[in-house]
C-alpha positions, 0 to 999 in steps of 0.5 A: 584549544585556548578557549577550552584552556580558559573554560577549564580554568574558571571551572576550577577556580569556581570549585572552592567557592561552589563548596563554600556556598553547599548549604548546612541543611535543607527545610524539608517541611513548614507548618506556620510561621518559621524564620531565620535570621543570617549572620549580616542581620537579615532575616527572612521567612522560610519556606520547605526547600529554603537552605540554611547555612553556618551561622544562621539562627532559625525560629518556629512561632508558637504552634509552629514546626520545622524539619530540617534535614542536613547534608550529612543525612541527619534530621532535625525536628523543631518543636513550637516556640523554638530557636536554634543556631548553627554556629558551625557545620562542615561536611565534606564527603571526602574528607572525614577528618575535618567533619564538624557541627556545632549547633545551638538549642536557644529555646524550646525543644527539638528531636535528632536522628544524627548523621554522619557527622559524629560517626567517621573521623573525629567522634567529637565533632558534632555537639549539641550545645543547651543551657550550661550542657553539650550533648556529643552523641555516638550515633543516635536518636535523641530530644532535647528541651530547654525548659525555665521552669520544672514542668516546662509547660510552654508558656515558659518557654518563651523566656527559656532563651539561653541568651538570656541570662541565668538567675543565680541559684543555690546548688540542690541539696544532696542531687545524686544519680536517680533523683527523681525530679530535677529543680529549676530551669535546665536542659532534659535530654532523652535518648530513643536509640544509641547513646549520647554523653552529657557534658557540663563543668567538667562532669559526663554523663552517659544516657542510653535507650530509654534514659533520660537526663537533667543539666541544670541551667545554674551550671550545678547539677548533672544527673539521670532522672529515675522517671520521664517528665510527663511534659515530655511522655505528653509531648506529641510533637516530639513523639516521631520524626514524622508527625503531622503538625495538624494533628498535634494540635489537637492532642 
């Protein structure tokens, strides 16, 4: 009787910190070299089934691609070149209310089907942090790409890091909604299903199915572009949540 007493109580004293260690996402595909460096420093190569947590920060190498898959059942692919940070993710089956992601794109790019996170309790708990911008999200399917110049071509990307610092910069003359192309470096959000709202300085934007929009990385400009980048129509990588790497290559 005292035995099982004891038993019961180290299960249940176990229960808090078995919670603590569930891990945020899951790598459910690798193709080439892709790392994450853990909040003490260390840094370790992945591998598909690796687990990241809250405060990790995961890197693809260039021609390198990464799948993620939270516990909340959202989905994370991430483009070559790219660098994310999970700054914070709770998710609790049960308690709906203190749901919470907040995520960081550093460089390149990436595409998301949201979870659960965002769609129960408090709509605003997931944001998606990039250059000046947040992305909070409704339920939805979207990309988004940090790029340092207009056209993003990758070899820009490798100083898109949004640690480093942004040059000063002059608001662009007479920016309304529609303008065609954005200037200078930012964040391109496109929406493939369900809606996201855009937020930077105090200014919303609200992008739908097929809408595209830019958030300059000077802190300045908010807009929806009339015509998709061909940097990202061209993009093969971010074309399907479940693309084959070996094939983008080639394309």
């Amino acid at each position: 009787m005292i035995f099982r007493f004891f038993r019961l109580l180290t299960v249940m004293l176990c229960l808090p910190a078995c919670a603590l260690a569930d891990p945020a996402a899951t790598l459910a595909m690798v193709d080439g070299t892709v790392y994450l460096v853990r909040s003490d420093g260390k840094r370790l190569l992945l591998a598909a089934g690796s687990t990241l947590a809250a405060g990790d920060v995961i890197t693809t190498e260039r021609s390198s691609y990464a799948k993620l898959r939270f516990s909340d059942g959202a989905e994370v692919a991430l483009r070559p070149s790219s660098r994310l940070a999970i700054d914070d993710y709770r998710f609790d089956e049960a308690r709906p209310a203190d749901d919470a992601a907040l995520i960081r794109l550093l460089k390149g790019g990436l595409r998301t089907v949201t979870g659960l996170i965002g769609k129960r309790g408090n709509q605003d708990a997931y944001r998606l942090q990039g250059g000046t911008a947040t992305i909070g999200i409704r339920g939805t399917d979207f990309v988004a790409r940090l790029c340092a110049k207009e056209h993003c071509e990758e070899q820009d990307e490798e100083i898109a890091d949004d640690d480093a610092p942004a040059k000063p910069a002059q608001k662009s003359p007479a920016t309304t909604a529609g303008d065609a192309l954005p200037h200078g470096p930012g964040l391109y959000t496109e929406v493939k299903s369900g809606s996201v709202i855009v937020r930077q300085d105090g200014r919303t934007l609200i992008l739908r199915k097929g809408e595209t929009g830019f958030a300059a990385r000077n802190g300045l400009d908010l807009y929806r572009l009339n015509t998709q980048p061909n940097f990202l129509q061209q993009d093969a990588w971010m074309r399907s949540m479940r693309i084959d790497p070996a094939a983008c290559r080639t394309r």
